[in-house]
C-alpha positions in Angstrom: 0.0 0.0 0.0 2.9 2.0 1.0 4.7 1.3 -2.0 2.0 2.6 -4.2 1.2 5.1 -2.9 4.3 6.5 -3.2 4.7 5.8 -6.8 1.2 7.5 -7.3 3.1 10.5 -5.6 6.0 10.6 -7.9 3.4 9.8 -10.6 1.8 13.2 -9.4 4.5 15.1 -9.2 6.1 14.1 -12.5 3.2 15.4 -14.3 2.9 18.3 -12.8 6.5 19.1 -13.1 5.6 17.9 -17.3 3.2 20.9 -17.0 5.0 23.7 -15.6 7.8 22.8 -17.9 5.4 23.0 -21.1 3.3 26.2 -19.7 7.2 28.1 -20.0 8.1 29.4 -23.1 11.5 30.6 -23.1 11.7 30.9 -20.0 8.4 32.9 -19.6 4.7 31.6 -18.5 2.6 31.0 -21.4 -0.4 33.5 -21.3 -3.8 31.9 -20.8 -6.0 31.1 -23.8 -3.7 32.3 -25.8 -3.4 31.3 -29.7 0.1 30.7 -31.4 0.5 32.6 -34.2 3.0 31.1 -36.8 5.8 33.4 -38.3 7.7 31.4 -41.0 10.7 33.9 -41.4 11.5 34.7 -37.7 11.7 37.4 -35.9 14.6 40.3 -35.1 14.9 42.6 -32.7 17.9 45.7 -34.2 19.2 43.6 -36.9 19.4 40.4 -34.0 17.7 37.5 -34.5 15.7 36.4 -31.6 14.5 32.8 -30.2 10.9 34.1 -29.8 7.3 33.1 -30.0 4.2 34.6 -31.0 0.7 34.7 -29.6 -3.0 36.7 -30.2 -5.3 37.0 -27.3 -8.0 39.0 -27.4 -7.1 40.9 -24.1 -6.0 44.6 -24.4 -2.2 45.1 -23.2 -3.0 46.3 -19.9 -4.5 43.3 -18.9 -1.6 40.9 -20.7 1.3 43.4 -19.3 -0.7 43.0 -15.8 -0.9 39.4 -16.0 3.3 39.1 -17.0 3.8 41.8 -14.1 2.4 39.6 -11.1 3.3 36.2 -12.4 7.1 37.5 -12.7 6.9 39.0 -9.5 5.5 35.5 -7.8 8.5 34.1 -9.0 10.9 36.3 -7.1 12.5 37.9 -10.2 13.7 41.4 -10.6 10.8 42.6 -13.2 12.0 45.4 -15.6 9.4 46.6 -18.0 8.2 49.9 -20.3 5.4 51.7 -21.9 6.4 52.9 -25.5 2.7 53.9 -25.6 -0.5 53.0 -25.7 0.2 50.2 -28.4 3.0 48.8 -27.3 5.4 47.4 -24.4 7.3 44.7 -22.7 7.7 42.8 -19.8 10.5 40.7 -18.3 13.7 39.8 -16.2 17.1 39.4 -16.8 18.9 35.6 -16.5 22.2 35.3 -15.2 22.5 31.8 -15.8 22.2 32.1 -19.3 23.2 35.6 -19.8 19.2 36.5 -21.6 16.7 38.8 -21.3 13.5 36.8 -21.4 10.9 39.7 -22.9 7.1 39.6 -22.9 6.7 42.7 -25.2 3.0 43.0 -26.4 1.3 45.3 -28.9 -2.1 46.2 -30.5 -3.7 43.7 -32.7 -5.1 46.6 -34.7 -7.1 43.6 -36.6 -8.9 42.6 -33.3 -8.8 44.4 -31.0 -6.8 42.4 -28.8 -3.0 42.2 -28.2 -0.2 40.3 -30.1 2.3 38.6 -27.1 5.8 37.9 -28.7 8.0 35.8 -26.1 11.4 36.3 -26.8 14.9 35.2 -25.7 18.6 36.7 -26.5 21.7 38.4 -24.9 21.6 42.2 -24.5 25.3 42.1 -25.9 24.2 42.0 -29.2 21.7 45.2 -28.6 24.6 47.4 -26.9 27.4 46.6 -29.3 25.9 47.2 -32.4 24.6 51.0 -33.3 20.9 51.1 -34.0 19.6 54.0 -36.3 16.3 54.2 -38.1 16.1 51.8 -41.7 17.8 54.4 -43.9 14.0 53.4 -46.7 11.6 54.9 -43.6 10.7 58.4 -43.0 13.2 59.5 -40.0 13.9 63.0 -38.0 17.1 65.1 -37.4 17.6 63.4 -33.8 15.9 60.4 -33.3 16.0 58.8 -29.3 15.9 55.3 -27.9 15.3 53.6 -31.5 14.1 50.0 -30.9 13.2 48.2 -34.6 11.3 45.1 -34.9 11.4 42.7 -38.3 9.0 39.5 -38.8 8.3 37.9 -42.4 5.6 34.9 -43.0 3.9 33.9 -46.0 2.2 37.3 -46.1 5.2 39.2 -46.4 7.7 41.1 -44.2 6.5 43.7 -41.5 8.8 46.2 -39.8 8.1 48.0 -36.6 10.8 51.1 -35.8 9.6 53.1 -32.7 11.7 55.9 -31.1 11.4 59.3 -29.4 11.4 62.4 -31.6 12.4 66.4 -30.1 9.2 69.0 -30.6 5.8 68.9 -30.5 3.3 67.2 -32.7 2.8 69.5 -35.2 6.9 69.6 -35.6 7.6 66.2 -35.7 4.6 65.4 -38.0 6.4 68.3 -40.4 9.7 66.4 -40.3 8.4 62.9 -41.1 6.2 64.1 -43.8 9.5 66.3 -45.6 12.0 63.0 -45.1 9.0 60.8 -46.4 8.8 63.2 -49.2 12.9 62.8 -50.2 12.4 59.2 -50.2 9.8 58.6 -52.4 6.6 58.0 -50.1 3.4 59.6 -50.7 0.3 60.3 -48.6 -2.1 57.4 -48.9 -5.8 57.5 -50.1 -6.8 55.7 -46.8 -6.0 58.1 -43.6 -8.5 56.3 -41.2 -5.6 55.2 -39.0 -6.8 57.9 -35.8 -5.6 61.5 -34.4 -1.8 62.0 -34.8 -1.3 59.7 -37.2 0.0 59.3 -40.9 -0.8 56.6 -43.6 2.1 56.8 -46.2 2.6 54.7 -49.0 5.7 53.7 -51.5 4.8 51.1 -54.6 3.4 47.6 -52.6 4.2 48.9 -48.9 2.7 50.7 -46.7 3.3 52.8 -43.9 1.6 53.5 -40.5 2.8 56.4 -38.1 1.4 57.0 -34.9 2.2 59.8 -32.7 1.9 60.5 -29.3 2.6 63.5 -27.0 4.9 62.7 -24.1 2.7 63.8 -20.8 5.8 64.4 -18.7 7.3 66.8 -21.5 5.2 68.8 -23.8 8.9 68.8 -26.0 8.9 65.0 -26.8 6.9 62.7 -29.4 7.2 59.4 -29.1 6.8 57.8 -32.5 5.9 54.3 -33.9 6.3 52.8 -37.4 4.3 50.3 -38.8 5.7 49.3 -42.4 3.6 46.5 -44.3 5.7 44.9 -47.6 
């Protein structure tokens, strides 16, 4: 009896180890009810290539940067995260073990309403050794601040996302973008329904989305985000 009950212990506990081990991705709990989304071409983060993961729930980011928040927390890791706006951010830790950043960043599923989840992995090496500077085809200003890009490609094609922080106000950033858009060949699009303090450019096949938004803490800052569709 003794006997197995033990074995229905270690039973018990083997499975449940089985299922914490699966519910990690990268180092990172999986979010709940979340669907995988598949991206044949991979993903980079400034030019590096990342061991990442991608997801759609149909929470808003709030909730999903909540959610990666408190169950980093519960774990007794040193949480690091950031707002680059309404639309997008990240969540994670830093692992000494393996010298990685383990990333939750999240952003708008403009298509849903929801929230795309990309779980990521790499060393921070990578980011700090090599310089990062806006993609020489996109729209840039004189001083662009804390540039992050983002690159995926899948059977649909490849999409970029560039976001950084621009010097003025609105009105003088939007002035910029639309005079460097101008020397590189893009044009305004027919379709401008993409909201307030925003631009819809286009150049042949792709497209290009820019939203703007005033920094509340200085009325001198933009932060601005690029979404390129080719």
């Amino acid at each position: 009896m003794g006997r197995s009950f033990a074995i229905a212990l270690l039973a018990t506990s083997f499975a449940a180890l089985c299922a914490a081990e699966e519910a990690d991705i990268l180092g990172l709990p999986s979010y709940p009810e979340s669907a995988p989304v598949r991206i044949d071409g991979g993903l980079k983060t400034n030019n590096v290539p990342l061991s990442a993961r991608t997801f759609r729930t149909p929470d808003d980011i709030r909730t999903v940067m909540a959610y990666y928040h408190r169950s980093l927390k519960a774990r007794g890791l040193e949480v690091v995260s950031h707002n680059f706006g309404p639309n997008k951010g990240y969540v994670g830790y830093y692992d000494p073990a393996s010298e990685t950043m383990r990333l939750a960043t999240v952003m708008a599923d403009t298509n849903t309403g929801g929230a795309l989840i990309i779980l990521s992995s790499m060393n921070p090496k990578s980011l700090v050794e090599k310089p990062i500077t806006i993609p020489a085809d996109l729209p840039t200003v004189a001083t662009p601040l804390q540039v992050v890009t983002n690159e995926s490609e899948d059977a649909r094609g490849r999409s970029r996302t560039v976001s950084f922080v621009a010097q003025g106000n609105i009105e003088k950033v939007t002035a910029e973008l639309l005079s460097s858009a101008q020397e590189k060949g893009w044009h305004a699009a027919r379709d401008q329904n993409a909201g307030p303090n925003a631009l819809v450019l286009a150049r042949g096949k792709k497209r290009c989305i820019i939203r703007m938004l005033a920094d509340t803490a200085s009325s001198a800052a933009v932060t601005v985000t690029m979404l390129v569709f080719e």
